[in-house]
N, C-alpha and C positions, 0 to 999 in steps of 0.2 A: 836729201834728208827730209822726213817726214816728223811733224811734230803735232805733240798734242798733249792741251790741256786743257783745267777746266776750275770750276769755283773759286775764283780769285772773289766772289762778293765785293766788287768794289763800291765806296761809298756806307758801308755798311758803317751804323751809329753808333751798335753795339761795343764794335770794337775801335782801339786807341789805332796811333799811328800809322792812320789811313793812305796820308801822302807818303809814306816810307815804302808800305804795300805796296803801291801801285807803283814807284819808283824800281822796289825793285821787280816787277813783273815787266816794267817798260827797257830796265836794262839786259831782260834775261831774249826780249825780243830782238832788243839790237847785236845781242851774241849771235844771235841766229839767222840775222838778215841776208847775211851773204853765203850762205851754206842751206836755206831751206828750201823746198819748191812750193811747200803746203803747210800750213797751221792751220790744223782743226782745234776751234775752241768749241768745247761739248757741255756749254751750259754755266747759267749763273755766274757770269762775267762780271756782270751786275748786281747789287742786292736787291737792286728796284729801278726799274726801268718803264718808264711808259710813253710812247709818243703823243702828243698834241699835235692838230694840224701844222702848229707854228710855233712849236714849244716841246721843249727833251731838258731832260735832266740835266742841272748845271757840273761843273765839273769833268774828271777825268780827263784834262785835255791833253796830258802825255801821256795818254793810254791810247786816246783814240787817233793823235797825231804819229806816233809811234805805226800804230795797225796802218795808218794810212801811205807812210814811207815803206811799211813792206808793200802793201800792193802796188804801189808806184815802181816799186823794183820788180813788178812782175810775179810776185811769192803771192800764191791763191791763198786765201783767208777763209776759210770755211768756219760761220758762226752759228752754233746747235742754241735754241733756247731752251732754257730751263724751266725751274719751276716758280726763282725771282725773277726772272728777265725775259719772260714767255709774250712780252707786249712789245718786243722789238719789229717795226716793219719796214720799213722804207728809209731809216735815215742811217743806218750804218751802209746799207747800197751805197745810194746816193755819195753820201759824203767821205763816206772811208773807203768805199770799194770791195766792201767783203761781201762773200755769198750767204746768204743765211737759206738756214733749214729749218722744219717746223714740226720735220716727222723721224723717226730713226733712220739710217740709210747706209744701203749696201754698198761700198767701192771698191774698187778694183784697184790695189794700188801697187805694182811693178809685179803683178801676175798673182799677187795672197790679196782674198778677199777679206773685207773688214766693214763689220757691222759697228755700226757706229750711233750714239743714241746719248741724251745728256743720263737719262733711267727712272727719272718720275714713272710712274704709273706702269711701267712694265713688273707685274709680277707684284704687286705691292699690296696685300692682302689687308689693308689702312683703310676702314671704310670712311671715316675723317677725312681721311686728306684726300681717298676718292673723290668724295664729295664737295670739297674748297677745288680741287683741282679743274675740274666739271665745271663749276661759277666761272671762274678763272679763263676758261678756255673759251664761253660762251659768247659767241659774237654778237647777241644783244646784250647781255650786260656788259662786255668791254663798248658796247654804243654807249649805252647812255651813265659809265662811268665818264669817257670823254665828251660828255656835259656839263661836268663836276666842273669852276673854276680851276685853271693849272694848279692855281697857289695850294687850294685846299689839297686837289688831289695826289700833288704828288708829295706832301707831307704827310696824308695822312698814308701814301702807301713807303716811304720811307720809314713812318712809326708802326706800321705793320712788321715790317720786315725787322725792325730793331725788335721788337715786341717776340717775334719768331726764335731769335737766334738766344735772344736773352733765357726764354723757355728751354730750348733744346741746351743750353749751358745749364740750367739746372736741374733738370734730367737727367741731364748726361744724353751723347750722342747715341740711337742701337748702337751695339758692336758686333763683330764678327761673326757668328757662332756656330761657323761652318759650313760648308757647301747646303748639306742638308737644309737647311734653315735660311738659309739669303737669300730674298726672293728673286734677286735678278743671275741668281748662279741657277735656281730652279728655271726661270724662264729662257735663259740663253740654252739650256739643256734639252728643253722643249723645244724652242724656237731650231734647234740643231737635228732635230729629228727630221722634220722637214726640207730642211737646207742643209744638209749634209759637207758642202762647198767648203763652207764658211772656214775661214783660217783663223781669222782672230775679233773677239768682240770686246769693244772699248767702250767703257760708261765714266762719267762722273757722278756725282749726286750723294754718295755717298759719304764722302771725307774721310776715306781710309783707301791704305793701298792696298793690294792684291794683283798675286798674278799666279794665277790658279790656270792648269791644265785640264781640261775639260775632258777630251780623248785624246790620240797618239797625235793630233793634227790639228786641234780647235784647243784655244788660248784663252783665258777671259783677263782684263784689266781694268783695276779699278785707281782712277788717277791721284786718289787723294785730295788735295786742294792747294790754294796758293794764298792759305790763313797765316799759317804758318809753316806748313811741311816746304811746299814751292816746289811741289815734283811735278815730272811731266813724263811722256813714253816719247822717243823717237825711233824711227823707222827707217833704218838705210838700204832697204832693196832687199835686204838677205836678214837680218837679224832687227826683233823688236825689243824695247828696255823700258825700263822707268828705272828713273833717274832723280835725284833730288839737285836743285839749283843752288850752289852756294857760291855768292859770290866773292871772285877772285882767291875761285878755290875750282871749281868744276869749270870745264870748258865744252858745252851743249855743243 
């Protein structure tokens, strides 16, 4: 079995019942310990995440001890960064064992190909978040933010990110508004004209589900999140799902 999920925000200020979250996102892994060979997580794992040479975010410890008994059992962890947790580099390697990625990526998995990608900036016609994203991604301003003392910087990008989510709740989240108009149903359709192969294409980023048929052979899925939905897709060789986690109710 193949799994995958994505936007658990963990840590986020925003919202209540943080330790419960991530309890149950830690029990939904150990459902799955003994029956996965792969967990891709596609972003925003994290609400804020930044490494210091000698310093990471405090916290999450039955998240990260959890990721690190699956790969100790051998089960590949593939970690996609997002658009909160894009400053992840070398300490989940290291110390958890997961493989992280930085770019979208195509795999092969039991003979159906799967473009996989957390979905910031693909197709995102936002010249704002263009913009912050671009900052964000620059590797001299991530220099000389890790100049900033740890203390200030990662409070102050902790209250970024509370700041973020608090806005997008009064707003209200986009919502769906149809193939026509999503821009990552327009970009995977594009991106499909080219790479014709392609079986199925999984994003997060968004925080709603979907599972929209592109043509007779190309799938798109949008994971939802692990806010409060707590869905995820698996993949057993022959058939893909999304699924919602309830537990001691659903058996992943």
């Amino acid at each position: 079995m193949v799994y995958f999920i994505s936007d658990a925000h963990l840590g986020c200020r925003a919202l209540t019942s943080m330790r419960t979250r991530e309890r149950r996102l830690v029990n939904f892994l150990d459902a799955i310990k003994h029956k996965a060979t792969a967990v891709y997580m596609l972003g925003d794992m994290f609400d804020f995440w930044f490494e210091y040479r000698n310093v990471v975010p405090k916290g999450f410890t039955r998240f990260l001890g959890k990721v690190s008994e699956l790969t100790d059992l051998g089960v590949e962890v593939h970690f996609f960064i997002g658009n909160h947790d894009l400053w992840c580099k070398k300490y989940l390697t290291e110390e958890c064992g997961v493989i992280m990625h930085y770019e979208p990526m195509t795999v092969d998995i039991d003979g159906k190909l799967f473009y996989l990608a957390h979905g910031d900036g693909l197709g995102d016609p936002d010249r704002k978040f263009k913009f912050l994203r671009g900052m964000f991604h620059n590797p001299v301003l991530q220099w000389l933010f890790a100049g900033v003392p740890s203390r200030w910087g990662l409070e102050f990008g902790l209250e970024w990110a509370k700041h973020s989510r608090l806005k997008h709740e009064r707003e209200g989240a986009p919502r769906y508004e149809g193939e026509n108009k999503e821009p990552l149903v327009i970009y995977s359709k594009e991106y499909l004209k080219q790479h014709p192969d392609i079986n199925f294409f999984i994003y997060g980023h968004r925080h709603i589900e979907l599972d929209l048929m592109l043509t007779r052979e190309a799938r798109l899925l949008m994971l939802g999140e692990w806010v409060e939905l707590c869905t995820y897709a698996v993949f057993d060789g022959e058939n893909l799902r999304l699924e919602n986690f309830i537990e001691g109710e659903t058996q992943p």
